[in-house]
C-alpha positions as a printed Julia matrix, in Angstrom:
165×3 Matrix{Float64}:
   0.0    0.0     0.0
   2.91   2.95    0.89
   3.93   1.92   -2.74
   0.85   2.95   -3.98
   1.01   5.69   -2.07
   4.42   6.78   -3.01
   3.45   6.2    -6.76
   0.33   8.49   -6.45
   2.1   10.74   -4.73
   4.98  11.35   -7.41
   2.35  11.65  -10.14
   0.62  14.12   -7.97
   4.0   15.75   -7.81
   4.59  15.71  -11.44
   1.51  17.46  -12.56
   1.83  20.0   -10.29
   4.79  20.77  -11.4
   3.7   20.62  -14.52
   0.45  22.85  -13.81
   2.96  25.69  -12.49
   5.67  25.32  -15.81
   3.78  24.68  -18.69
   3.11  28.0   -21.09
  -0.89  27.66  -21.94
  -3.07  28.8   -19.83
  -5.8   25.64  -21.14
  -3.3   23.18  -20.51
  -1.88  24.54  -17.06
  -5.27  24.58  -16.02
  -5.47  20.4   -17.06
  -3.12  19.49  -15.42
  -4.21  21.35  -12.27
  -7.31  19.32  -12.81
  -5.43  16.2   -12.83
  -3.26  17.56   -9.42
  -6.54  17.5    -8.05
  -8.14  14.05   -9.42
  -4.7   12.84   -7.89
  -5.05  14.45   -4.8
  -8.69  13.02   -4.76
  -7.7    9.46   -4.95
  -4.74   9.7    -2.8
  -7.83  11.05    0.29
  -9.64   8.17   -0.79
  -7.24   5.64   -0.17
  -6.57   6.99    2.75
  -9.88   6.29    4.18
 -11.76   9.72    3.71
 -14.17   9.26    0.99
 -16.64  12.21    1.54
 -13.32  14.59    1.94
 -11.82  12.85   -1.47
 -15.55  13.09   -3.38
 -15.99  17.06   -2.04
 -12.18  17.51   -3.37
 -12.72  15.97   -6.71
 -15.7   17.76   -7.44
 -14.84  21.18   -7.0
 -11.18  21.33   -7.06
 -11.27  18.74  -10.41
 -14.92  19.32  -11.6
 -16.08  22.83  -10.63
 -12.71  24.97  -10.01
 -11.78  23.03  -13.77
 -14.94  24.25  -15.36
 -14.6   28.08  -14.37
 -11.05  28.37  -15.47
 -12.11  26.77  -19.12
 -14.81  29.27  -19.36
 -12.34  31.75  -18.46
  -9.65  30.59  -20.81
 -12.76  30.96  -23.31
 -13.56  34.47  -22.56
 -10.31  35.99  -22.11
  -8.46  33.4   -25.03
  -5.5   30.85  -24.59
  -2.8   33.2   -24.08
   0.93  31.94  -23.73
   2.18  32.48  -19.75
   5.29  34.84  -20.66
   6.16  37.08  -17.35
   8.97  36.12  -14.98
   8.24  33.5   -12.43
   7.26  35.44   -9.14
   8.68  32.66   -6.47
  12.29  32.65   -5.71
  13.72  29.0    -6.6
  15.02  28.74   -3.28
  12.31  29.28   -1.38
  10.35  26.72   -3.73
  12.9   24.1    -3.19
  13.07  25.1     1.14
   9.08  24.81    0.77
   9.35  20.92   -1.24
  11.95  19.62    1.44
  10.08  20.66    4.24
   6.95  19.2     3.11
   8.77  16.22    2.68
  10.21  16.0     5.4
   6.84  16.66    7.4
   5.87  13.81    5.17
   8.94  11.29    6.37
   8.32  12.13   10.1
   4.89  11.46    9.23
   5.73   8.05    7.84
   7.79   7.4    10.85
   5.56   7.68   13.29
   3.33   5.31   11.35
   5.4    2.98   12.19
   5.88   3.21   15.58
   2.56   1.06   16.7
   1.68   3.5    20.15
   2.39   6.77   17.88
   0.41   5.49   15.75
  -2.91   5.31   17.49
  -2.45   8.45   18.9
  -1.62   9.83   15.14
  -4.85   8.06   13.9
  -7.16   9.33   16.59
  -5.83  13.03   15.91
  -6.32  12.8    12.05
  -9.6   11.58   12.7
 -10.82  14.26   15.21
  -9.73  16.87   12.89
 -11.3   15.15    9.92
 -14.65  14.01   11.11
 -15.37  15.41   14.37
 -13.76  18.98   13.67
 -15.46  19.55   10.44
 -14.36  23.53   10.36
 -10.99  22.73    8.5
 -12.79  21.21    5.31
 -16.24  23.25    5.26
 -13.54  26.23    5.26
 -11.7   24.88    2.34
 -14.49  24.36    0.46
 -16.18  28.31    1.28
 -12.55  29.3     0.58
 -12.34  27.64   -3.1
 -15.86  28.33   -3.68
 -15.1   32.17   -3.06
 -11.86  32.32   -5.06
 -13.49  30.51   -7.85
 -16.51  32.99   -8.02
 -14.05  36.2    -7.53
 -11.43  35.15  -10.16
 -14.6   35.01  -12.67
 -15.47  38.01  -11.58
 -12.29  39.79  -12.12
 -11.65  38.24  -15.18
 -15.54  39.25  -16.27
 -15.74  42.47  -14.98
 -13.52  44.01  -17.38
 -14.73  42.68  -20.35
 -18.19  43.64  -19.78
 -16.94  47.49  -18.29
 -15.47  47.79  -21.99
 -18.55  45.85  -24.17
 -21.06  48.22  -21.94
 -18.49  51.36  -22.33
 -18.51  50.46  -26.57
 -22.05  50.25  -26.79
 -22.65  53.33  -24.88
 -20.61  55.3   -27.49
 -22.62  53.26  -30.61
């Protein structure tokens, strides 16, 4: 099973990566989609089906949909500007997370850590149901203010044009 894991996990790395370096804005926001079909199963497996089935149908269904029609409006233009995130801190941010992820590990195999560990994720998960309810809000309201940013401009100038027709 940590195979599986691990194997999911480096796909879910690749696309990302992908996502962040690729030059279209259509196919950027693919692979994003895929990032989060990954991320999705990966939930699943790990024994939180409602999280993984609220995750793949916004962050790969809905979140997917509203960038397309976005792309549509405002065309498939080539990403050109200088990346905004110094490589270092990338790189400080991936071994971190990594390493969060090996101590992680760890402990899962330490049988008395482990209980504990278990009991923790699930109080968070399915007792404490703030952390994903606000996850979802929070993606819900990026999703309908990107649209509206990318929108709102377009129909300022169509409105502004047909005033002056």
């Amino acid at each position: 099973m940590t195979f599986l894991y691990l194997l999911i996990m480096a796909a879910l790395l690749f696309a990302a990566h992908k996502a962040t370096r690729i030059k279209g804005l259509l196919k950027a926001a693919l692979w994003l989609s895929g990032t989060s079909a990954l991320t999705s199963t990966l939930i699943y497996l790990m024994g939180s089906p409602g999280i993984a089935v609220i995750e793949l149908s916004v962050g790969a269904g809905l979140v997917t949909v509203l960038f397309v029609f976005s792309i549509s409006i405002i065309g498939d233009e080539k990403i050109t500007g200088e990346i905004f995130i110094p490589k270092w801190l990338a790189i400080s941010i991936t071994v971190v997370a990594f390493g969060i992820l090996g101590i992680m590990t760890a402990i899962d195999s330490i049988p008395q850590l482990k209980a504990v560990q278990a009991e923790l994720i699930a109080d968070t998960i399915w007792v404490d149901r703030k952390l994903d309810i606000d996850i979802q809000a929070g993606l819900i309201i990026s999703g309908v203010l990107g649209i509206l940013m990318i929108v709102a401009p377009t129909t300022a100038r169509w409105m502004k044009e047909k005033r002056n027709d």
